[in-house]
C-alpha positions in Angstrom: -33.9 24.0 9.8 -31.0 22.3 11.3 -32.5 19.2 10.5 -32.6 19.9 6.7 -29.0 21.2 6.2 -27.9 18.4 8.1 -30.0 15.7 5.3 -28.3 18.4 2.6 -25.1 17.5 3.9 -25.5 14.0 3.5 -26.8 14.5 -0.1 -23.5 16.3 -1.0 -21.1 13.6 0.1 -23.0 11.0 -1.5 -22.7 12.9 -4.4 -19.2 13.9 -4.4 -18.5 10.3 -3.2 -19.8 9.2 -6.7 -18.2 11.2 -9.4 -14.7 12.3 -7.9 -12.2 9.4 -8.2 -11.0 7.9 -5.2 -6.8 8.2 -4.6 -5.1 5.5 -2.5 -2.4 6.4 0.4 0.6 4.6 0.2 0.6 1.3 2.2 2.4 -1.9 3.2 1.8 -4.7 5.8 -1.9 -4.5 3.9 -3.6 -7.3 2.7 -5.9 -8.2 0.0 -8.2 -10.7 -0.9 -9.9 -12.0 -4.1 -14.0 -12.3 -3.9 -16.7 -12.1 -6.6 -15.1 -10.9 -9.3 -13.1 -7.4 -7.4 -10.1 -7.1 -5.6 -10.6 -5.9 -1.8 -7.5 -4.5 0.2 -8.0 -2.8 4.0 -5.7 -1.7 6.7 -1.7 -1.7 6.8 0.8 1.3 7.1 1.3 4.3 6.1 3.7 7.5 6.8 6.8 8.8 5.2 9.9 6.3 5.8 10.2 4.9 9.8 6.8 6.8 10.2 4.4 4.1 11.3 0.5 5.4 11.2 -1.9 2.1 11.3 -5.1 2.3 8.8 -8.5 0.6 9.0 -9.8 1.9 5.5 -11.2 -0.5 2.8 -11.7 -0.4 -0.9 -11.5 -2.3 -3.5 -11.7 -2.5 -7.8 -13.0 -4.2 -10.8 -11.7 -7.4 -12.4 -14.6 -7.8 -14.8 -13.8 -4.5 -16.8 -10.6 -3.1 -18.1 -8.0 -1.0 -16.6 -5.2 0.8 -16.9 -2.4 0.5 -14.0 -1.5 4.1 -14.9 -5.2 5.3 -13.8 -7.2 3.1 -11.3 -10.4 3.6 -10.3 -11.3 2.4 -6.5 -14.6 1.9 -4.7 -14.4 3.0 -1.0 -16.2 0.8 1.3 -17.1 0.5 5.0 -13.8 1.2 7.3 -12.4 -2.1 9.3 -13.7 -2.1 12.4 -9.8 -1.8 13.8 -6.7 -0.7 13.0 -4.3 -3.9 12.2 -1.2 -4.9 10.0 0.2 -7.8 9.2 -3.1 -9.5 9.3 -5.2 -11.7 7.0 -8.4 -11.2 4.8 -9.9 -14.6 3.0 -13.1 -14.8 1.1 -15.3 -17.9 2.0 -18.7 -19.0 1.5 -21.1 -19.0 4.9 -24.8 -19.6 5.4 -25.5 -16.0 5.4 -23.8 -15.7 1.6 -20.0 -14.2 0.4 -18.5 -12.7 3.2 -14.5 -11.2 3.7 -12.8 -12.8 6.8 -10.5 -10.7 9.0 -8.2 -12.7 11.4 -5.2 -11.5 13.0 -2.5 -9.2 12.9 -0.8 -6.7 15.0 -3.5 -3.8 15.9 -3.7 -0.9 17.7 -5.5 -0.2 20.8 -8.4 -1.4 20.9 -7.6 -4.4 19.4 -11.4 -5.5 19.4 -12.6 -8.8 19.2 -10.7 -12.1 17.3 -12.8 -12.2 13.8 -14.8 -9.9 11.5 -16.6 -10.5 8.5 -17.6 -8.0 6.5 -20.4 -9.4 4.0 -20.4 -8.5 0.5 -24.7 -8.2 0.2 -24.9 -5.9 2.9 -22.1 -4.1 2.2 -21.0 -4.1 6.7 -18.7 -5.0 9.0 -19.3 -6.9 11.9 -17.7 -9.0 14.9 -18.3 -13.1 15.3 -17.9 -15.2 18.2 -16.8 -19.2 17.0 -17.6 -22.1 19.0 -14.4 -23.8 20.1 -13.7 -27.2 20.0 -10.7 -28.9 22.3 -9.9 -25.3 23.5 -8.4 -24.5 20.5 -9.0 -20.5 19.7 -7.2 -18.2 17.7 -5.4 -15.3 19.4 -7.0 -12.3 18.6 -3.3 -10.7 17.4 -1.3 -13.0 15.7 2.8 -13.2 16.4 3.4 -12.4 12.7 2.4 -12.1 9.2 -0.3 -14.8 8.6 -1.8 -16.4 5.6 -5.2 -17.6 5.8 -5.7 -20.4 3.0 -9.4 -21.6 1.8 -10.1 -24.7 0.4 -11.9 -25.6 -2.9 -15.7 -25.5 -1.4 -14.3 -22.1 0.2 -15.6 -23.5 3.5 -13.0 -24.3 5.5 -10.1 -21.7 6.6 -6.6 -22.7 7.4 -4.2 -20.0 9.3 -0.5 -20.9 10.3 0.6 -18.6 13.0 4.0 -19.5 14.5 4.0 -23.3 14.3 0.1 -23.3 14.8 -2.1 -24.5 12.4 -6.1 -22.9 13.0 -8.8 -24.6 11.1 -11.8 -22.4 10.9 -15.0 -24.1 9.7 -16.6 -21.4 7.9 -20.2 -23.1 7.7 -20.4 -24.2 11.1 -18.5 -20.8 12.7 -16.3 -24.1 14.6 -12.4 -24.1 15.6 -10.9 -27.0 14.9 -7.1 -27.9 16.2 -4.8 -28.9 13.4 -1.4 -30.6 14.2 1.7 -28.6 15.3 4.2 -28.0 12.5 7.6 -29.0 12.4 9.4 -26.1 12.8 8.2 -22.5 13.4 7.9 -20.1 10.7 7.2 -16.4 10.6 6.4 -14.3 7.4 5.7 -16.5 4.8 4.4 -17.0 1.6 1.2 -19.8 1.1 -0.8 -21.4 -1.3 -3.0 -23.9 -2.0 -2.0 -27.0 -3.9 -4.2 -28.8 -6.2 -3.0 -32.2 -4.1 -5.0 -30.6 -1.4 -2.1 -29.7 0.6 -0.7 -26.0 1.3 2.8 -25.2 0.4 4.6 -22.6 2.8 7.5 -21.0 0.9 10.6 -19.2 2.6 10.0 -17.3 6.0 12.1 -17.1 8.8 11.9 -19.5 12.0 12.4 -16.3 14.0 16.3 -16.7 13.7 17.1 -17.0 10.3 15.4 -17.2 6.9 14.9 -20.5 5.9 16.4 -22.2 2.5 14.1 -21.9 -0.8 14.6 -25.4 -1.6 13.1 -26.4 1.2 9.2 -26.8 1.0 7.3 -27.1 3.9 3.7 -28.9 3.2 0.1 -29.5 5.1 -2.1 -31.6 3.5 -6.0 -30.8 4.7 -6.9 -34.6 4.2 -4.3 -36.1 6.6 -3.7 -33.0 9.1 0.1 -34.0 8.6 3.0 -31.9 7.9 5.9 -32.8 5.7 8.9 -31.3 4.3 10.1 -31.8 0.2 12.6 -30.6 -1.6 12.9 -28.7 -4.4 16.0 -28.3 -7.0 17.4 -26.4 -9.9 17.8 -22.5 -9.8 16.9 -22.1 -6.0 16.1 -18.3 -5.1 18.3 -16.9 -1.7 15.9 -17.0 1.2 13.9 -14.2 1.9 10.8 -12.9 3.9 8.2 -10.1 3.0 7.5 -12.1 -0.5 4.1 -13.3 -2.1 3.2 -16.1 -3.5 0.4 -16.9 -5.7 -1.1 -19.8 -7.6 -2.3 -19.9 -11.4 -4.8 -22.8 -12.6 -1.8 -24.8 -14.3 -0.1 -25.1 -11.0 2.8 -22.6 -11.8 3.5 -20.7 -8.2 4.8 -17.0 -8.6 7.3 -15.7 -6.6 7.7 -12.2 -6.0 9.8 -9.8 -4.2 10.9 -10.5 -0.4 14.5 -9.9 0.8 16.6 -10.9 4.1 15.0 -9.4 7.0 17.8 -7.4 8.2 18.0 -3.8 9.4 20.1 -2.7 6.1 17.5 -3.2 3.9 18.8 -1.3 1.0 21.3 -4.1 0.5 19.6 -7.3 1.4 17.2 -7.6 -1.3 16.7 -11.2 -2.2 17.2 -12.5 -6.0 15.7 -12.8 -7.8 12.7 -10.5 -7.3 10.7 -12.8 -9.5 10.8 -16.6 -9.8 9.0 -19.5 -10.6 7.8 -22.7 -9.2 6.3 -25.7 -10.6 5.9 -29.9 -9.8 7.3 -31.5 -12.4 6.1 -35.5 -11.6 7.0 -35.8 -8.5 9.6 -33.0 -7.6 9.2 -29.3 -7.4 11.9 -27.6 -9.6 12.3 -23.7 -9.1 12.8 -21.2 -12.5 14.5 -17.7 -12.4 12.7 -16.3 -16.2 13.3 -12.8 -17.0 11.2 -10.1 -16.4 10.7 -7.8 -19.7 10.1 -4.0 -18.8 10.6 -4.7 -15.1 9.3 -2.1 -12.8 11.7 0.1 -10.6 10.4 -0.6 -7.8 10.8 -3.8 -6.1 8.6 -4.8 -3.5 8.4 -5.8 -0.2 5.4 -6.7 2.2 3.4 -6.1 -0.8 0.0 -8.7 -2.0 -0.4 -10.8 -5.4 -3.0 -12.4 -7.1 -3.4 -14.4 -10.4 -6.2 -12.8 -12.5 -6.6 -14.4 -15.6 -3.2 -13.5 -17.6 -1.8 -11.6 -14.7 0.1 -11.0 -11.8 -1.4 -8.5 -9.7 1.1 -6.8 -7.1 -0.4 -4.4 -5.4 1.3 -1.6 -2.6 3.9 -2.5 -0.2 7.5 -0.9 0.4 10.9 -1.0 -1.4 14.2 -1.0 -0.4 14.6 2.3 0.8 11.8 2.2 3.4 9.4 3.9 1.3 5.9 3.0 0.8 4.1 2.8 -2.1 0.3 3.2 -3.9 0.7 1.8 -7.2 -0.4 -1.5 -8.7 2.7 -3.9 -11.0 0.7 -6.1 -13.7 3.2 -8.9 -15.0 1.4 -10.8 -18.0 2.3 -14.9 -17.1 0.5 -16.0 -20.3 3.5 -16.8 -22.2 6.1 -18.9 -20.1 8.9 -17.8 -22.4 7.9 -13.8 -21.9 7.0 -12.7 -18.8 6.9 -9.1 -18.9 5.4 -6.0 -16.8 2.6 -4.4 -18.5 0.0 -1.4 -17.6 -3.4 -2.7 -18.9 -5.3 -5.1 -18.2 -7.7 -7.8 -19.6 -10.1 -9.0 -17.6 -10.2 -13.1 -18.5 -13.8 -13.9 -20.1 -15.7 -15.8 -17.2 -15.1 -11.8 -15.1 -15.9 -9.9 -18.2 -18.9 -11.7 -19.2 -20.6 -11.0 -15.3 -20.3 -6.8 -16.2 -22.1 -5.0 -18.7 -20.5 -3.9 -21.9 -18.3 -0.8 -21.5 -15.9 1.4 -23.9 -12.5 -0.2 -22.6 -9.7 2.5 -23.5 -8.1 5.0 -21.3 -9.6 7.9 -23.4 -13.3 6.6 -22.5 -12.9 6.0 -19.1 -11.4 9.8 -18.3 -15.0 11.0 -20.6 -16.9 8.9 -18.2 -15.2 10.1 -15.2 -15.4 14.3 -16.8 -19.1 13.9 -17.7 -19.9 12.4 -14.3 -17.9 15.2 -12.7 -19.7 18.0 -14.8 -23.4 16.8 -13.7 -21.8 16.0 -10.0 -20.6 19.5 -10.0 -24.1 21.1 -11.4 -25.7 18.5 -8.8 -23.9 20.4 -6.4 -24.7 23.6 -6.8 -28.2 22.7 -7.5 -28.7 21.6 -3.9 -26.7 24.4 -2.6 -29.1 26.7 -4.3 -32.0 24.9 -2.9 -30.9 25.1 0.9 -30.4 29.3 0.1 -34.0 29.3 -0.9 -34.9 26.9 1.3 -33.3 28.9 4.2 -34.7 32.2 3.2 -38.3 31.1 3.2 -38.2 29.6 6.4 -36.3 33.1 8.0 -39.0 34.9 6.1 -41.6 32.4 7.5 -40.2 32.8 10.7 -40.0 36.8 10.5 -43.9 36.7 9.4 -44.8 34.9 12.7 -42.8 37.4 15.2 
């Protein structure tokens, strides 16, 4: 009897896992990673102002179907296996199909073992060991925010941790060593050039923010570092920003500011900027923002999608934490502007099967699944009364 209330347990949770919509904690220090077509955050911080409470859960939502910032819809999936911020999640491609790389980050005790994967066919979590070559291993936590980087065949993974360059050989599970860079630099903002080289933008060298104009570069054929200029409307330094890449080679900049204890008053301007090669020199732009949000972030994530700028989570100036998604539209390069729906770009929305997009059809979907969840429910709870009384009476026939 134990047994079967137990199984109707499970049944119940699976079933109120389905239809009830799943809400989102507030968060910072998170991070989030692009792969197959969703967007997959885990872990970070959480708590009311200076309260610091680590997480390890994981979820994730739909690129390939429209959505409304005002209402998102998350899929829960399996927890991390630890409790870590300021670490790094990159999608790559290994033998065993898509999987989700976790490297890094400060974590709380136990700090477990230097890399998981979670793997997007089986849905799991699970711990790898690399072979090392030259002695060169990653430390299982990281002395700051990292950025892992993948190149264009998604099988190679670059991490810069404090001067350090870690190549991870995805295929091969293989450290490689990379060459030391020139300077150290601690919460940054990466991405991956189409010259094959990864720009590192702002950061601090553990003293003091470094200059905006001041691009420091790795290119992944040479293994060499190199610093280049860049001129025009240069942002103030910063820390805590994002960067992220769109296909014409425009590099978003957003949020960050100086580091120091008053935060309120050392947000860095502007929130949002823009950089792009033109030739042979980078040249930085400051556009406006139309509708901009109120909340300006800080150790927040970003992604291009399409037409957009996702910014999810992270803090604002005033310590507290937040659980809501900014969508800036970069389409136009004369109108950026913050918007609440989204789009999805026709090589994600062709993969998912046609669906009514507006915000009206997605609450009936969501009401109707409730309604047959909630007469699921009682369904099976009428079941294990019956269920339960014939075995008693079963039982009572046998004494």
């Amino acid at each position: 009897m134990t047994l079967l209330i137990i199984k109707l347990i499970i049944i119940i949770n699976v079933i109120i896992t389905v239809v009830v919509a799943q809400p989102t904690i507030v968060r910072c220090c998170h991070d989030s990673v692009l792969a197959e077509g969703r967007i997959y955050i885990g872990g970070g911080l959480t708590g009311k102002e200076y309260e610091d409470i680590y997480l390890n859960d994981f979820f994730s939502f739909d690129l390939s179907v429209p959505f409304t910032t005002t209402n998102m819809q998350y899929e829960v999936h399996a927890n991390v296996p630890i409790m870590s911020i300021a670490h790094t999640l990159v999608y790559a491609k290994s033998a065993k199909g898509g999987m989700i790389y976790l490297f890094g980050g400060k974590r709380k005790i136990p700090i477990g073992d230097p890399i998981y994967e979670y793997s997007l066919e089986k849905k799991a979590w699970s711990s790898i060991t690399p072979k090392v070559s030259k002695g060169v291993t990653i430390p299982i936590e990281s002395s700051t925010k990292i950025e892992g980087i993948i190149e264009s065949s998604l099988g190679t993974i670059y991490i810069f941790d404090n001067g350090t360059m870690y190549i991870y050989d995805v295929l091969n599970n293989f450290w490689n060593p990379g060459e030391i860079a020139p300077h150290k630099l601690n919460y940054y903002a990466a991405v991956m050039l189409n010259t094959s080289e990864i720009a590192y933008i702002g950061g601090s060298n553990g003293t003091i923010n470094l200059p905006m104009d001041q691009i420091l570069l790795y290119n992944t054929k040479l293994s060499s570092w190199h610093i280049e200029a860049s001129r025009d409307k240069i942002p103030s330094p910063r820390q805590g920003h994002t960067a992220s890449i769109a296909p014409d080679g425009r590099i978003f900049i957003y949020g960050g500011f100086e580091g120091n204890d008053d935060v309120l008053t050392s947000g860095s301007t502007p929130t949002f900027a823009v950089l792009e090669r033109v030739g042979d020199e980078f040249v930085w732009f400051s556009p406006e923002l139309f509708n901009p949000s109120s909340v300006m972030r800080i150790y927040h994530t970003s992604h291009v999608v399409g037409d957009y700028l996702i910014v999810a989570f992270g803090r604002n100036l005033t310590q507290s934490r937040l659980n809501t998604i900014d969508l800036i539209n970069i389409k136009n390069k004369d109108n950026y502007e913050i918007v609440t729906d989204f789009i999805p770009p026709y090589e994600l929305s062709k993969q998912s099967t046609p669906s009514p997009p507006t915000h009206t059809s997605s609450r009936s979907t969501v009401i109707i699944s409730s309604v047959f969840g909630t007469f699921g429910f009682f369904v099976i709870i009428t079941s294990a009364y019956f269920l339960y009384r014939y075995y008693r009476s079963q039982n009572d026939i046998v004494k």
